[in-house]
Residue frames as a rotation matrix with the C-alpha (Angstrom) as fourth column:
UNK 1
0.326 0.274 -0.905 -49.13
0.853 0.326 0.406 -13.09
0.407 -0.905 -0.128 -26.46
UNK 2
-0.889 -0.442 -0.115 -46.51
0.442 -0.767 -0.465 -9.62
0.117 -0.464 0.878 -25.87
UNK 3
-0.824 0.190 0.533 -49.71
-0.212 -0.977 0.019 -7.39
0.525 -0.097 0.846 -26.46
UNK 4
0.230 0.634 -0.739 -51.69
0.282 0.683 0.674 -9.56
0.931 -0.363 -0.022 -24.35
UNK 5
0.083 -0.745 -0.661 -49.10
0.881 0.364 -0.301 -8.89
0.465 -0.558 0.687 -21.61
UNK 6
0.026 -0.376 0.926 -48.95
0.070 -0.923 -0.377 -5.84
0.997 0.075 0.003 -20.04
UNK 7
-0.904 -0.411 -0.116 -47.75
0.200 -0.169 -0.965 -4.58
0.377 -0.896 0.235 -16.43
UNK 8
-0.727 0.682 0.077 -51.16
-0.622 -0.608 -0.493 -2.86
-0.289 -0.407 0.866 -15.71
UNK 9
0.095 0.938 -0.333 -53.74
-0.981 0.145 0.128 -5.57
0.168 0.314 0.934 -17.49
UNK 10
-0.499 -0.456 -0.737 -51.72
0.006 0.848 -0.529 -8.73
0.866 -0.269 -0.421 -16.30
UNK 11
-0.961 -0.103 -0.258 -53.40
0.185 0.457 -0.870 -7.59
0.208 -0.883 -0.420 -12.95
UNK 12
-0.393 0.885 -0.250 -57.10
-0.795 -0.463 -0.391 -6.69
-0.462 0.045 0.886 -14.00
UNK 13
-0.629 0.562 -0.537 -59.05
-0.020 0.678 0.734 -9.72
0.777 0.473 -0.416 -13.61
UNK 14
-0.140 0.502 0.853 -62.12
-0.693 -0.666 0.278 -10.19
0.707 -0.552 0.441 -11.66
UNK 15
-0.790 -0.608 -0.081 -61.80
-0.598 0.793 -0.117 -12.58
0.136 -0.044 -0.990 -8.81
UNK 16
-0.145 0.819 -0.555 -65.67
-0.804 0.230 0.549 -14.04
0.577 0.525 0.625 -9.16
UNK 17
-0.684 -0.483 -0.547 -65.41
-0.075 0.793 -0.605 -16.06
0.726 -0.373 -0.578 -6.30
UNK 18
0.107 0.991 0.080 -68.50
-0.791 0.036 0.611 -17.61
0.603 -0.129 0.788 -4.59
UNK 19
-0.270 -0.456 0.848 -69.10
-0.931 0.348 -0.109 -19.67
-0.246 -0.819 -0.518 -1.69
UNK 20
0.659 0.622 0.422 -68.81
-0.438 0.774 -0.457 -23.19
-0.611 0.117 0.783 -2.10
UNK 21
0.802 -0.597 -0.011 -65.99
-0.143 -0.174 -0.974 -22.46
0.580 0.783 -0.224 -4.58
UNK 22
-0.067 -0.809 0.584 -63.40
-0.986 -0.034 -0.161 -22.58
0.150 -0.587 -0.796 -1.67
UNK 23
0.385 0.356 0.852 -64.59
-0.548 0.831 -0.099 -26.32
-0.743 -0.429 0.514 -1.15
UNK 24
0.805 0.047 0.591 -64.01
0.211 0.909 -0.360 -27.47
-0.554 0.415 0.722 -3.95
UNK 25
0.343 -0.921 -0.184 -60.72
-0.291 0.082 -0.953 -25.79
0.893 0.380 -0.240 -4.94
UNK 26
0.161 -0.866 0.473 -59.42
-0.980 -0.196 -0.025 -27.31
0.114 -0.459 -0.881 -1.91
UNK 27
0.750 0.037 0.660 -60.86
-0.040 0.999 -0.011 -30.74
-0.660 -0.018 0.751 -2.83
UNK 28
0.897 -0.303 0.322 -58.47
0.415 0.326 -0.849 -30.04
0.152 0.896 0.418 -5.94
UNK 29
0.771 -0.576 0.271 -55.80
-0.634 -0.653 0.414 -28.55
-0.061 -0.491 -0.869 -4.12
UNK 30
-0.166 -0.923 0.347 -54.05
-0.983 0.126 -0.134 -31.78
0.080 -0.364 -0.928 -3.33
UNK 31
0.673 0.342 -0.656 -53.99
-0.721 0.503 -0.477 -34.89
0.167 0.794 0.585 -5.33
UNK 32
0.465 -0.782 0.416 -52.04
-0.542 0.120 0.831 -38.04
-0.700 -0.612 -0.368 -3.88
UNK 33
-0.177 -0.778 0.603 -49.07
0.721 0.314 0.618 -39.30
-0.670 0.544 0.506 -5.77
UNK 34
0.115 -0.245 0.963 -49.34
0.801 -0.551 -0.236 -35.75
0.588 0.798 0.133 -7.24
UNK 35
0.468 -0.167 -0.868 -48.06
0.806 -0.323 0.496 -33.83
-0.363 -0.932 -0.016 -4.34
UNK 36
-0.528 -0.824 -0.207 -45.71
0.585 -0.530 0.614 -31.72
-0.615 0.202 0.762 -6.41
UNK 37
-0.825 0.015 0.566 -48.12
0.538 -0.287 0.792 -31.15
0.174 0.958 0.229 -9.05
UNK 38
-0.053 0.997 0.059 -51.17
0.562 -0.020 0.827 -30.41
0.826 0.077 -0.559 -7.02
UNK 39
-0.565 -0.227 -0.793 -49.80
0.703 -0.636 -0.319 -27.98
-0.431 -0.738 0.519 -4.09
UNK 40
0.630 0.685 -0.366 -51.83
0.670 -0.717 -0.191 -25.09
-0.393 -0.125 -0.911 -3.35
UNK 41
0.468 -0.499 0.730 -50.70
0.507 -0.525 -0.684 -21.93
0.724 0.690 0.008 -5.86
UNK 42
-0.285 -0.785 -0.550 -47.75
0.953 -0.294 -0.074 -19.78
-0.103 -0.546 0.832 -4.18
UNK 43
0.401 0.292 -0.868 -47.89
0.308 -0.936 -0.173 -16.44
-0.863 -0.198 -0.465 -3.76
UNK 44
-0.579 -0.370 -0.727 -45.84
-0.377 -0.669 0.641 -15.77
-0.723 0.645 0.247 -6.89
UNK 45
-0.627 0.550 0.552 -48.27
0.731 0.172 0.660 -17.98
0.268 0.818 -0.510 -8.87
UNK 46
-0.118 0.982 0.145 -51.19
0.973 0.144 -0.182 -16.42
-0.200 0.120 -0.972 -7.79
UNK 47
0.327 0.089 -0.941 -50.11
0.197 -0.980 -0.024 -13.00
-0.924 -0.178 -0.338 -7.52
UNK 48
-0.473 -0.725 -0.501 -47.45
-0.388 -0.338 0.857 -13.05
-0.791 0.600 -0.121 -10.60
UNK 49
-0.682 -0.445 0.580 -48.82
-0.256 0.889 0.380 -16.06
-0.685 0.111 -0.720 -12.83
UNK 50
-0.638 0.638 0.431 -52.06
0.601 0.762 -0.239 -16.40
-0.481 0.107 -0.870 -12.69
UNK 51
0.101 0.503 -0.859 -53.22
-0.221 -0.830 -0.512 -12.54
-0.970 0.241 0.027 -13.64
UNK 52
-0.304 -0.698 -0.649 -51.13
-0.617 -0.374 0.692 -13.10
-0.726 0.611 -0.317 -16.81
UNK 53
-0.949 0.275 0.156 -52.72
0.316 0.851 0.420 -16.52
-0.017 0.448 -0.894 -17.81
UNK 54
-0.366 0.925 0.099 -56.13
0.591 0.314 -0.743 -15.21
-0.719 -0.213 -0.661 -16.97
UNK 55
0.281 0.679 -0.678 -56.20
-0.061 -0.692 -0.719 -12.55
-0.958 0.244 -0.153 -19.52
UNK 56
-0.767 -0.242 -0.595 -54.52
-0.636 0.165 0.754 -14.14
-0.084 0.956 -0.280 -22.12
UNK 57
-0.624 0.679 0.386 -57.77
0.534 0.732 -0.424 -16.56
-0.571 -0.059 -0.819 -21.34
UNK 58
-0.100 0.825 -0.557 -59.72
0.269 -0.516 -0.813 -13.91
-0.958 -0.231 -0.170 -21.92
UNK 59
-0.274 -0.178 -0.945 -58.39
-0.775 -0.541 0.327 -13.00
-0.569 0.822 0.010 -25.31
UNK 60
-0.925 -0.148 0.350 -58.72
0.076 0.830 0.553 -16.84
-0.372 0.538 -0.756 -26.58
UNK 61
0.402 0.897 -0.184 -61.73
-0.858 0.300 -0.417 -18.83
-0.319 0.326 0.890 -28.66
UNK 62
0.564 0.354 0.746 -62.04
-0.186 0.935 -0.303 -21.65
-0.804 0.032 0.593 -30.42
UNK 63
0.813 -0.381 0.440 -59.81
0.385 -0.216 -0.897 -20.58
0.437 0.899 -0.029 -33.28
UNK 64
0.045 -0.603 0.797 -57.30
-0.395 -0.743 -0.540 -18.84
0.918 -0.290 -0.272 -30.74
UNK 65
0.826 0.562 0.041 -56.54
-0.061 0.018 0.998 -20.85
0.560 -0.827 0.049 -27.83
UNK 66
0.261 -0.842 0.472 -53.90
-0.964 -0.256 0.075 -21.33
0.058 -0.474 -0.879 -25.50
UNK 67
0.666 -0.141 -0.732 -51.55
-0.011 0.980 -0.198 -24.34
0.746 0.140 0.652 -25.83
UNK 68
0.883 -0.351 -0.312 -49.75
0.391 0.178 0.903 -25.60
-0.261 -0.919 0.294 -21.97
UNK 69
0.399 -0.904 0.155 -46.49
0.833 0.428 0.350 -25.96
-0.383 -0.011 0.924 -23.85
UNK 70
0.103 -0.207 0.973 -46.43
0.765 -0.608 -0.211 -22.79
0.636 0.766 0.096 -26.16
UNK 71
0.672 0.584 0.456 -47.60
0.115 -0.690 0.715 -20.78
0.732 -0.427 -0.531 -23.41
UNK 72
0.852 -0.485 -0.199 -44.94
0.384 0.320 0.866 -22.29
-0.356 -0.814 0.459 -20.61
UNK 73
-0.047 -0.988 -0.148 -42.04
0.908 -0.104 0.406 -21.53
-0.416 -0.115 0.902 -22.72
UNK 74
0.301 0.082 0.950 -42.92
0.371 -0.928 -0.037 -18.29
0.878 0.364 -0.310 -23.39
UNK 75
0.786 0.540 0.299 -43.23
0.053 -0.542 0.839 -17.76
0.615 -0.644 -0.455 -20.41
UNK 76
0.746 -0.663 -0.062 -39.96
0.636 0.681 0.364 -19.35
-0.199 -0.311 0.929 -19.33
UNK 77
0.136 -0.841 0.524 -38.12
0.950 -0.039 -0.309 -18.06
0.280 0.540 0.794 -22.23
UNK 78
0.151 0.218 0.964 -38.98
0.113 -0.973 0.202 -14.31
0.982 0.079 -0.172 -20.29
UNK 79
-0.722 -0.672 -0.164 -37.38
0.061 0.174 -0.983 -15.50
0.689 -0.720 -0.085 -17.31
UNK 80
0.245 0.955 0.168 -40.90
-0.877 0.145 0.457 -16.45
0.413 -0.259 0.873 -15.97
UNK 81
-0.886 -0.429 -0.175 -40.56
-0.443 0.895 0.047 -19.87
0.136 0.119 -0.983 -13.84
UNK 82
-0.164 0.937 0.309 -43.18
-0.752 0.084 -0.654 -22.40
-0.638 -0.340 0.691 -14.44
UNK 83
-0.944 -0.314 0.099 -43.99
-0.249 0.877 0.410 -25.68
-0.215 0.362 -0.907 -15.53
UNK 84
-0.614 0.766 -0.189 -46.57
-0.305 -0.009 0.952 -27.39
0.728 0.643 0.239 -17.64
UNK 85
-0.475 0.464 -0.748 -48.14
0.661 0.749 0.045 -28.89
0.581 -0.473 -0.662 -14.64
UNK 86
-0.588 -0.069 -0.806 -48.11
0.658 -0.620 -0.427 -25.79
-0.470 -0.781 0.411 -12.99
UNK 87
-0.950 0.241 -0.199 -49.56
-0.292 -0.459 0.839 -23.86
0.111 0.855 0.506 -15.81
UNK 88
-0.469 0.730 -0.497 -52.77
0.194 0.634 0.748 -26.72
0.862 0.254 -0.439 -15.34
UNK 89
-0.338 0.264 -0.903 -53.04
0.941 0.119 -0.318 -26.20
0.024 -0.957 -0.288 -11.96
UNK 90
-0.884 -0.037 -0.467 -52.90
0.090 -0.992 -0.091 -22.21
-0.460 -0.122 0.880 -12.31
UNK 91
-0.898 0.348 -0.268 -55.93
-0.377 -0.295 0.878 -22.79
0.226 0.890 0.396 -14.77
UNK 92
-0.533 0.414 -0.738 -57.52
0.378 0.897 0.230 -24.83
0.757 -0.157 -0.634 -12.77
UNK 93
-0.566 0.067 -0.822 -57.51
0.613 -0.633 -0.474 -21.98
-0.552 -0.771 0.317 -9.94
UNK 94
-0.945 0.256 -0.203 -58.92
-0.326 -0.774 0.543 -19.66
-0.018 0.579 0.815 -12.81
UNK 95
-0.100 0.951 -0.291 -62.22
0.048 0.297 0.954 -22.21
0.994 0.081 -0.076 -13.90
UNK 96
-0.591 0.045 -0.805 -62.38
0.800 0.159 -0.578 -23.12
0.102 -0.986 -0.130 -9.54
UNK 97
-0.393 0.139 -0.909 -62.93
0.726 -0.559 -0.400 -19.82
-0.564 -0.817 0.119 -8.84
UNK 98
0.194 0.651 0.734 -64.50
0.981 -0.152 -0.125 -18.44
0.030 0.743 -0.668 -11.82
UNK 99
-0.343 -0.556 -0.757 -61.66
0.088 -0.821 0.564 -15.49
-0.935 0.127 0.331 -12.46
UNK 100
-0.523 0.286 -0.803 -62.94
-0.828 -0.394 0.399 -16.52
-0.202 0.873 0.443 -16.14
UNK 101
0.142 0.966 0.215 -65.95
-0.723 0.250 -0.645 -18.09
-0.676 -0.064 0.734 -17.21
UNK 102
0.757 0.627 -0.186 -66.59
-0.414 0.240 -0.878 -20.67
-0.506 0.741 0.441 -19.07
UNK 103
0.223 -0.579 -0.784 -63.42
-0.945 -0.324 -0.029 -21.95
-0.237 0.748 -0.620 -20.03
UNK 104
0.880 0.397 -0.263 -62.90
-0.472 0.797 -0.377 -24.94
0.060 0.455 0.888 -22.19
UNK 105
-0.217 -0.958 -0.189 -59.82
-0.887 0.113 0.447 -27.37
-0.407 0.265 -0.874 -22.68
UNK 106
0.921 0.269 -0.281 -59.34
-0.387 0.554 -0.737 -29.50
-0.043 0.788 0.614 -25.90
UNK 107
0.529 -0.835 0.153 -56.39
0.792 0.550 0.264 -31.10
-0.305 -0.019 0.952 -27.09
UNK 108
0.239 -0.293 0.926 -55.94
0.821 -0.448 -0.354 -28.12
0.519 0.844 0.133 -28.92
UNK 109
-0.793 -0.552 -0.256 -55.64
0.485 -0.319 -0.814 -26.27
0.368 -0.770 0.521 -25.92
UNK 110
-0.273 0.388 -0.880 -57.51
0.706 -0.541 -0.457 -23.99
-0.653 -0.747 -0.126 -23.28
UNK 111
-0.858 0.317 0.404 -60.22
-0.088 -0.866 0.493 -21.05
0.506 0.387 0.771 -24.72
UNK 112
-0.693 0.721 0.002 -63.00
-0.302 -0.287 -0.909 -19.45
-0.654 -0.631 0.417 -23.68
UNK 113
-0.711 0.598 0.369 -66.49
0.680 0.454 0.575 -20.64
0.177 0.661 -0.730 -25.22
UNK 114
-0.503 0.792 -0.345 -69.92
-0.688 -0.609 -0.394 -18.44
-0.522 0.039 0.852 -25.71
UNK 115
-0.448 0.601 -0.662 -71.40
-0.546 0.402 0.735 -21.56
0.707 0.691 0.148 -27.14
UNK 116
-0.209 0.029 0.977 -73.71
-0.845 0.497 -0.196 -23.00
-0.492 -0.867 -0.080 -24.44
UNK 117
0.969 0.214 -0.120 -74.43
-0.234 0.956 -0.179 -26.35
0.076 0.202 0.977 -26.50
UNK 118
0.534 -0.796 -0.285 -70.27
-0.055 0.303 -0.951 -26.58
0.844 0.523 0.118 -26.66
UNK 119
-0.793 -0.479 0.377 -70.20
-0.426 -0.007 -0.905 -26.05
0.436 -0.878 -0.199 -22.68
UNK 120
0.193 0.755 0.627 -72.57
-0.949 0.306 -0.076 -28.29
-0.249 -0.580 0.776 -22.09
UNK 121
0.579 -0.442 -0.686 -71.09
-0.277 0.684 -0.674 -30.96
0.767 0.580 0.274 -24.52
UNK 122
-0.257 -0.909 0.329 -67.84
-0.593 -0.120 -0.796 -30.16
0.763 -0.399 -0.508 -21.83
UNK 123
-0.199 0.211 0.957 -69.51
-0.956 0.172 -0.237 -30.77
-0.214 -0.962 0.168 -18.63
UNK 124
0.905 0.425 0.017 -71.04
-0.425 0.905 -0.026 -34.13
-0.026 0.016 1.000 -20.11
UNK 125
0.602 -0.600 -0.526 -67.33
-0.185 0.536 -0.824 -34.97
0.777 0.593 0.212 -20.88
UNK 126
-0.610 -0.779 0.144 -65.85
-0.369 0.118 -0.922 -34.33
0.702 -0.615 -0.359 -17.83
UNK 127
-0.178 0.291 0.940 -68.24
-0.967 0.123 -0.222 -36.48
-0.180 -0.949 0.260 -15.99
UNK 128
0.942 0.128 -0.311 -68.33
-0.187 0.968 -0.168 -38.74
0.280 0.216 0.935 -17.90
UNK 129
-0.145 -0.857 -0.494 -64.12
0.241 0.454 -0.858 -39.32
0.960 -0.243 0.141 -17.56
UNK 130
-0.469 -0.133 0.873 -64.93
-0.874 -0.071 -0.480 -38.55
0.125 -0.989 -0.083 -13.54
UNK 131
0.559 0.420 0.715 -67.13
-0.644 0.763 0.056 -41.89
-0.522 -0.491 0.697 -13.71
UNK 132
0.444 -0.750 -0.490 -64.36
-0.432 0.299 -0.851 -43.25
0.785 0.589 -0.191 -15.85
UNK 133
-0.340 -0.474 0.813 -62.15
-0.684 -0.469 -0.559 -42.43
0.646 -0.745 -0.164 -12.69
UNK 134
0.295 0.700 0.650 -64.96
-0.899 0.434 -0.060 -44.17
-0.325 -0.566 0.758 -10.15
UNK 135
0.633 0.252 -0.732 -65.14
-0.674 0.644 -0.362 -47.10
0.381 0.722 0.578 -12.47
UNK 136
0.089 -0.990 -0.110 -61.47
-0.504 0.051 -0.862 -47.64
0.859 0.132 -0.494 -12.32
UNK 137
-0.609 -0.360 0.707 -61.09
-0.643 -0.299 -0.705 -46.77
0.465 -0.884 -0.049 -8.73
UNK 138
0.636 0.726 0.262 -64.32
-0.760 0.648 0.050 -49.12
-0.133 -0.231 0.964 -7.78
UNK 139
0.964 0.195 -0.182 -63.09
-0.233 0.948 -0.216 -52.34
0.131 0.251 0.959 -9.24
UNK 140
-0.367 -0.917 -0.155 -59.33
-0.026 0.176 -0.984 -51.68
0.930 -0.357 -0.089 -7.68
UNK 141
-0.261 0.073 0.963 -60.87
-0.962 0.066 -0.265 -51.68
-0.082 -0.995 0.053 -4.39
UNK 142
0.911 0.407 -0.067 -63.07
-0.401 0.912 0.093 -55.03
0.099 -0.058 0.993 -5.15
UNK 143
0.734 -0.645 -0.211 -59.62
-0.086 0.220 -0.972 -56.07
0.673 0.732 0.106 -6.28
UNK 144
-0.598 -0.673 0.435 -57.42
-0.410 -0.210 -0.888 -55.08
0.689 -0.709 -0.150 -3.15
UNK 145
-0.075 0.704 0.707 -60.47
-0.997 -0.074 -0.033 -56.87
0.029 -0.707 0.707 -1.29
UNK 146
0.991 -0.033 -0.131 -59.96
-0.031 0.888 -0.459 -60.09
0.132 0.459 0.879 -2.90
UNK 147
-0.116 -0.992 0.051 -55.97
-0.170 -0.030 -0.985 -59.30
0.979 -0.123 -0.165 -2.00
UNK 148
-0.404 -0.097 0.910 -56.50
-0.883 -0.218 -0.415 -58.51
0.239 -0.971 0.003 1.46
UNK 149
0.387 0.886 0.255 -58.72
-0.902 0.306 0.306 -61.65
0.193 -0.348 0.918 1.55
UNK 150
0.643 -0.527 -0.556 -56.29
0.298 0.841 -0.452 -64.26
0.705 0.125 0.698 0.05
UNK 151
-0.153 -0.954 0.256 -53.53
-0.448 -0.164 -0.879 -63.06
0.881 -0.249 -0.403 2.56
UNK 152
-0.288 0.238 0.928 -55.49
-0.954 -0.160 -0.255 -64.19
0.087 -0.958 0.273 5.76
């Protein structure tokens, strides 16, 4: 990650931002009963944080990606402050606003793809767990309707 790191390429990323993109990082801005975790990035993330995370994006693949936890305490252990949540959120600002393209996240951690059948695979996954989500969220409401009903 050190030669990844530098004073002068930590802050050379492009910021690829497009309208429509501001909508929807601020639908993801703030996330209730994740208030802490889902605040809008500070100035020292976005300015300090996020340069540093985007070009070590840039360096990744499928064979070479970035793990939350490896990555945090590096970062930590360099008198860097930041938490894994924070780390997600900073990435999250990166795909949002398309500072880098195309990135993926596995268990194995966060890289960039150039495979469009393997970012298309993605997108089917993360809508599918967003109608997961719905699902869920649907049949607690029936549920809190059938609550609200028996109280009266």
């Amino acid at each position: 990650m050190q030669e990844i790191l530098s004073d002068e390429s930590s802050r050379t990323y492009s910021s690829g931002a497009e309208e429509g993109i501001q909508a929807r990082k601020q639908q993801a801005d703030m996330i209730n009963g994740f208030d802490k975790e889902t605040v809008p990035l500070s100035d020292y993330e976005r300015e300090t944080l996020l340069p540093i995370v985007a070009n070590w994006l840039k360096a990744t693949s499928r064979s070479r990606p970035i793990i939350n936890k490896v990555a945090t305490s590096w970062l930590r252990e360099r008198g860097y402050t930041i938490t894994e949540a924070r780390f997600r959120k900073i990435v999250s600002a990166i795909r949002l606003e398309a500072i880098v393209e195309n990135v993926i996240a596995t268990s194995k951690g966060y890289y960039v793809s150039d495979d469009a059948s393997e970012i298309a695979d993605y997108i089917q996954s993360l809508r599918e767990r967003a109608g997961a989500i719905t699902a869920v969220a649907d049949a607690l409401t029936k549920q809190g309707n059938k609550v609200e009903a028996t109280l009266f």
